[in-house]
N, C-alpha and C positions, 0 to 999 in steps of 0.2 A: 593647423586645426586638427584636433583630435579626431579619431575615427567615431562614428557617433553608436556603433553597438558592442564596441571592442576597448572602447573610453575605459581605462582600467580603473580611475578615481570613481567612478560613478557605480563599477561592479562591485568591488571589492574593499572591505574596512579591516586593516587587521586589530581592529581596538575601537570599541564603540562606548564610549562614556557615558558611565553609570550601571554598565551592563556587567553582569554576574561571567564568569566561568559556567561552563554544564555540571562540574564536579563542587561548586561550591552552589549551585541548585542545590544537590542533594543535601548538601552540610544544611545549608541555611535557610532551606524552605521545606518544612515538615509534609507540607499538604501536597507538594511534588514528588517528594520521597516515597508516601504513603501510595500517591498513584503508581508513580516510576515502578513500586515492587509490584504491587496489584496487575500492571500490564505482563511485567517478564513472569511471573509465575503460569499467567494464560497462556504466554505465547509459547512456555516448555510443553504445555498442554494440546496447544494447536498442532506444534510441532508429530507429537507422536499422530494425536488424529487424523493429520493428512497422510502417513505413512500407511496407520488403519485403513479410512476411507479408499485411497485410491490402488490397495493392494486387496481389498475384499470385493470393490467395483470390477478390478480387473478378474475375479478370480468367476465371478458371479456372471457378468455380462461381457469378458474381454475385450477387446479397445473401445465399441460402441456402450458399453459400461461404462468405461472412463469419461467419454464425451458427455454420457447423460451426467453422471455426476458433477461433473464440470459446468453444465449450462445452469446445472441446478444449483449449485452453489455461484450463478455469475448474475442467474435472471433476477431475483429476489430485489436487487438494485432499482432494476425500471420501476417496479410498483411501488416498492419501500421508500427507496434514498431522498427524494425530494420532501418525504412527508415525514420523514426522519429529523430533517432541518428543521421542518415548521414545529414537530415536539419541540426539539432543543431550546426553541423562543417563546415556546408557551408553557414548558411544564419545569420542575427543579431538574439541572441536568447530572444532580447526585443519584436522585431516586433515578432517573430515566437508564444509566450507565449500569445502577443495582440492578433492576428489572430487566434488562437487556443480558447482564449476566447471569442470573435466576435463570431464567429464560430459556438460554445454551445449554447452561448444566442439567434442568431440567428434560431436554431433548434429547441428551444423550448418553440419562441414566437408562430408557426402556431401548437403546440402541445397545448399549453394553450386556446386555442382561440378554435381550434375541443372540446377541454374538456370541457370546460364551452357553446363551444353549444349543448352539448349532443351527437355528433357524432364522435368521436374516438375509430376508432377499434383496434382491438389488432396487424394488424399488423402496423395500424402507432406508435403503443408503440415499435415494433420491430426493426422499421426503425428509430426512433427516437435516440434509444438505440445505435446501429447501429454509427450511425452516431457521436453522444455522444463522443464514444469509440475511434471510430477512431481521432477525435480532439485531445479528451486528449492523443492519441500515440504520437503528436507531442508536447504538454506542455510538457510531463512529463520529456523527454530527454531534452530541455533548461530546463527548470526548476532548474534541476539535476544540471546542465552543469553549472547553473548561480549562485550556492549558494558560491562556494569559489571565486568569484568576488564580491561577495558582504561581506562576510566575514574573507576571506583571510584565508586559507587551515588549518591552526591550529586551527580555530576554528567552524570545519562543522558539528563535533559532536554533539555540543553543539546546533548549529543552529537547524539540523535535530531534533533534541530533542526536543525542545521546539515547534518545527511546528507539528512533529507527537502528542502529550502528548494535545495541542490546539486543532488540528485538528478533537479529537476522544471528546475532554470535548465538543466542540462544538458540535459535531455527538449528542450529549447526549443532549442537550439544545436542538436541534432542533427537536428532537425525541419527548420529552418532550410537547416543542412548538407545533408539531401537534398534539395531542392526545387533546390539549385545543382547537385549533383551527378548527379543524373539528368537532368540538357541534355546528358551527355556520357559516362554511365556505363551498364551495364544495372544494374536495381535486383536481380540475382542477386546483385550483388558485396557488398551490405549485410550478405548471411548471414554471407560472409565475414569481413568485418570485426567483424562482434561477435562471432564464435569467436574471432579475435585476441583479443578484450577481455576473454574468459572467460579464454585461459590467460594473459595476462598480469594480472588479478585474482589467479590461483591464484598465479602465481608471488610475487605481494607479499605471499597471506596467511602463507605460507611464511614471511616472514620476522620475523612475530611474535613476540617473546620471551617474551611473557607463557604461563604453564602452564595452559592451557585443558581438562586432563580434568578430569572432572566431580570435586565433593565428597568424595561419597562412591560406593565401589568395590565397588556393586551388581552382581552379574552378569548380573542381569535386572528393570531398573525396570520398574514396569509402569504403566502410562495413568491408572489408577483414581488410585494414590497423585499425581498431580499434580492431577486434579481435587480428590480428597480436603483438597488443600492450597491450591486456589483457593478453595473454598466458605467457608472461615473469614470471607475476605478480604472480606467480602459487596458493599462498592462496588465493587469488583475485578470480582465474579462477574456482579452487575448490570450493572455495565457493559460486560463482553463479551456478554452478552445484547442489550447495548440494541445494541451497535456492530453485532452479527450483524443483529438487524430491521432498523435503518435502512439499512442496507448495501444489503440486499437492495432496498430501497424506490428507491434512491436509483441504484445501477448500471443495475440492470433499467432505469428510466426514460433514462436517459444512453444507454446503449448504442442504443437503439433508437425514444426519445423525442429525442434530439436531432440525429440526422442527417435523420429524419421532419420536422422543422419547420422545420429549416435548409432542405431542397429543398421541400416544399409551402407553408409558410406565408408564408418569407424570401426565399424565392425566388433562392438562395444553390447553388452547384454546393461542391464538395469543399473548393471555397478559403473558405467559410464557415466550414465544419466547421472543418478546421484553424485560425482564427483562431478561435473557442470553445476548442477545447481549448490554445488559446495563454493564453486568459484564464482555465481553469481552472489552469493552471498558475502563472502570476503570482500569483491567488489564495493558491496554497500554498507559493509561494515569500514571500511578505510574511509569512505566518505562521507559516512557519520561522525566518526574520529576528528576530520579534517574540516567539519562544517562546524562541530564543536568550538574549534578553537580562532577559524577565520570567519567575522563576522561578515555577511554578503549584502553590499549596502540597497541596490534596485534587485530587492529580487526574483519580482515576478519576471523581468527579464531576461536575468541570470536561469531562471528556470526551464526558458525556451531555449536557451545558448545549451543549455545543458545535455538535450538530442541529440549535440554534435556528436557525442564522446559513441551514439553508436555507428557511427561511420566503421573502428575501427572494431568494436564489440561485435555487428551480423559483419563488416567485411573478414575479420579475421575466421571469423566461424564458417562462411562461404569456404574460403580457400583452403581450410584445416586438410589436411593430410594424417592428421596424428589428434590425440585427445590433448597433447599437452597445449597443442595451438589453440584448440577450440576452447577449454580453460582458461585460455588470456582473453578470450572473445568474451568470455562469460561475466570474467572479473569487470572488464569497462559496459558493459551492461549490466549487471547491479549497481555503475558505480553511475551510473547517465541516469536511469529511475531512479533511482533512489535521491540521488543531486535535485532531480527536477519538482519529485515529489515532497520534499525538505521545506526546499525554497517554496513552491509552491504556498503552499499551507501555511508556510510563517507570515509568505505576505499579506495572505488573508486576515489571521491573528493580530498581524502589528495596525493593519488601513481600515480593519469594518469596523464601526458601531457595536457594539457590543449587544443592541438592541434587535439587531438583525443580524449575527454572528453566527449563531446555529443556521440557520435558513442557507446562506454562504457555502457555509461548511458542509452540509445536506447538499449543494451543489456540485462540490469538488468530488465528496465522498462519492456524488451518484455516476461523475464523471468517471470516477477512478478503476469504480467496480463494476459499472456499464460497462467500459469499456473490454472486460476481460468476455461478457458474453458477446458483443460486437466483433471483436477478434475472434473468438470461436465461428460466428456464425457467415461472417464476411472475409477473411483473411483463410484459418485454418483451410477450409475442404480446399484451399489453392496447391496446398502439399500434397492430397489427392490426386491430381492431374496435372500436374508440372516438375519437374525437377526440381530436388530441393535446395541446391547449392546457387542456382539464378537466382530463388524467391528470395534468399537471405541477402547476395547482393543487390537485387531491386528497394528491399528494406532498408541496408546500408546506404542508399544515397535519398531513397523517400524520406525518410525521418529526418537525418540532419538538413534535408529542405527545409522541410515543415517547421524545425526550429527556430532555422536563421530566417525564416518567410516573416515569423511573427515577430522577432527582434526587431530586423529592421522595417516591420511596421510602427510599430510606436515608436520607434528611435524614430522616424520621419513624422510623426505627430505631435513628440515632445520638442523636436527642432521650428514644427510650424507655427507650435503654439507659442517659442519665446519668438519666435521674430513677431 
């Protein structure tokens, strides 16, 4: 008898019939294309503004600057993300994804303009952030909600794969891009440039042809009927449970467990830092690449299994002696989030109603980006008062629990249900 969470016929398809390539997405499906460019222009955009943001936070408020910025950019999820879902079900989710871009660019043309006059305080970073956050609570559920319309449901893995795997090469370009451009720029000009990137994103989603209002022509979805319609789905509900703990386990220790070891342990100034999060990114870019091409058949399961990979992602990081060690720690932690986050989301995409799909999506999204202010506010202050090289291995074995806890829970509930 097969192992029942390790069943490799059940995880893994490398061919799934009728199903596109990622690269012949872009050839043969225009209204993906037109998105796919619309996202990676934003995210060259994001790219510099996080360098802005959290180098003017530091410079203005130092490291208790960076927390507020952080929680500001983390909390906007609790009040927003769930009622971000219920827009996606009730309103066109072309217009909603344009006005949510409006929106950003909007915020952070009177943020570029205070920076380059000199006068921007840490709390208009805060409010900035703030506000940022809450925007994207409404993209990220159309977003969600819009990729198997432009795809068509067999092929969201693939989609989601090539946009995350871009999305992080690009992160890496832009990083890049300001480390040359601030020899000769002030870093105020970055805000600017990613508001460009927001209205020019709005202006490409604009030219989607595909018919993006919702299903059906509710006049008021409400929140409960989209959980109502996750809970069936039980690997689905499990594993936005499992995504939500490890999340939290897993940021909180990042944000504040590894710039801590990078300067005390590594003995590493900022240019450290930034080369970790080069290798959390390559991490998730190879497993973008490799999710592209190997279709993953149960994948909300597949997405808890996926936690394992940071066993070896925080234990290598624990024992690093050197930055080259903690670099391979980094790479299998981009590559375990970003695997979990993938799957994740495609299951959603391939198993909900389309009816209820935004509301779902408002779910995961609220789960994903909850969780980075839950890690800040429950996990981080633990780098505060404890050693940081134990907390990383208490994480290395907490998380891949919590992955294989939820595997083999439904693997023992899909066994109960055929007998």
């Amino acid at each position: 008898m097969s192992d029942p969470v390790f069943d490799r016929p059940r995880e893994v398809e490398l061919t799934e019939p009728g199903g596109l390539s990622s690269f012949s997405l872009l050839r043969e499906r225009r209204d993906f294309r037109t998105l796919f460019t619309a996202v990676c222009i934003s995210e060259v955009g994001d790219a510099l503004n996080y360098i802005a943001l959290m180098w003017l936070a530091l410079e203005r408020g130092g490291a208790l600057g960076v927390v507020a910025v952080r929680l500001a950019d983390s909390i906007p999820a609790f009040f927003f993300g769930l009622h971000g879902g219920v827009a996606a079900d009730r309103w066109d989710r072309k217009k909603l994804m344009v006005g949510a871009d409006v929106a950003r660019g909007l915020v952070l043309v009177p943020v570029a303009v205070a920076g380059l006059a000199g006068s921007l305080p840490l709390w208009g970073l805060v409010v900035a952030a703030f506000l940022l956050e809450a925007a994207t609570s409404y993209y990220a559920p159309a977003y969600g909600a819009t990729i198997p319309a432009v795809v068509e449901r067999r092929n969201v893995q693939g989609a989601n794969a090539l946009v995350q795997g871009a999305a992080q090469a690009l992160s890496i370009a832009g990083w890049a891009a300001a480390a040359v451009l601030l020899t000769f720029l002030p870093v105020s000009i970055f805000f600017a440039v990613d508001a460009v990137t927001f209205f020019v994103s709005a202006l490409l989603t604009l030219r989607i042809a595909v018919r993006l209002l919702p299903v059906a022509a509710e006049a008021a979805p409400r929140l409960r009927e989209g959980l109502d319609a996750l809970r069936p789905l039980h690997s689905l509900f499990v594993g936005v449970c499992v995504f939500g703990i490890a999340m939290t386990f897993t940021t909180g220790s990042w944000i504040s467990g590894v710039p801590t070891l990078v300067r005390d342990s590594l003995h590493e100034g900022p240019g450290g830092f930034s080369v970790l999060m080069i290798g959390f990114a390559l991490g998730a870019i190879a497993v973008g690449a490799l999710l592209a091409r190997i279709r993953v058949r149960n994948k909300a399961r597949a997405s808890m299994l996926a936690w394992t990979l940071y066993l070896p992602a925080y234990g290598l990081i624990a024992i690093a002696m050197s930055l080259p060690l903690a670099v391979v720690g980094a790479v299998f932690s981009g590559a375990g989030e970003t695997c979990s986050y993938v799957l994740l989301n495609s299951a959603a995409q391939e198993e909900v109603d389309d009816r209820v799909l935004g509301r779902v999506m408002g779910v995961i999204s609220f789960v994903h980006r909850g969780a980075h202010a839950t890690g800040l506010l429950l996990v981080s202050p633990l780098f505060a008062v404890a050693a940081t090289r134990p907390l990383f291995g208490a994480v290395a074995l907490i998380v891949p629990l919590i992955g294989l806890a939820g595997a083999v829970l439904v693997s023992r509930d899909r066994a109960a249900v055929a007998r």
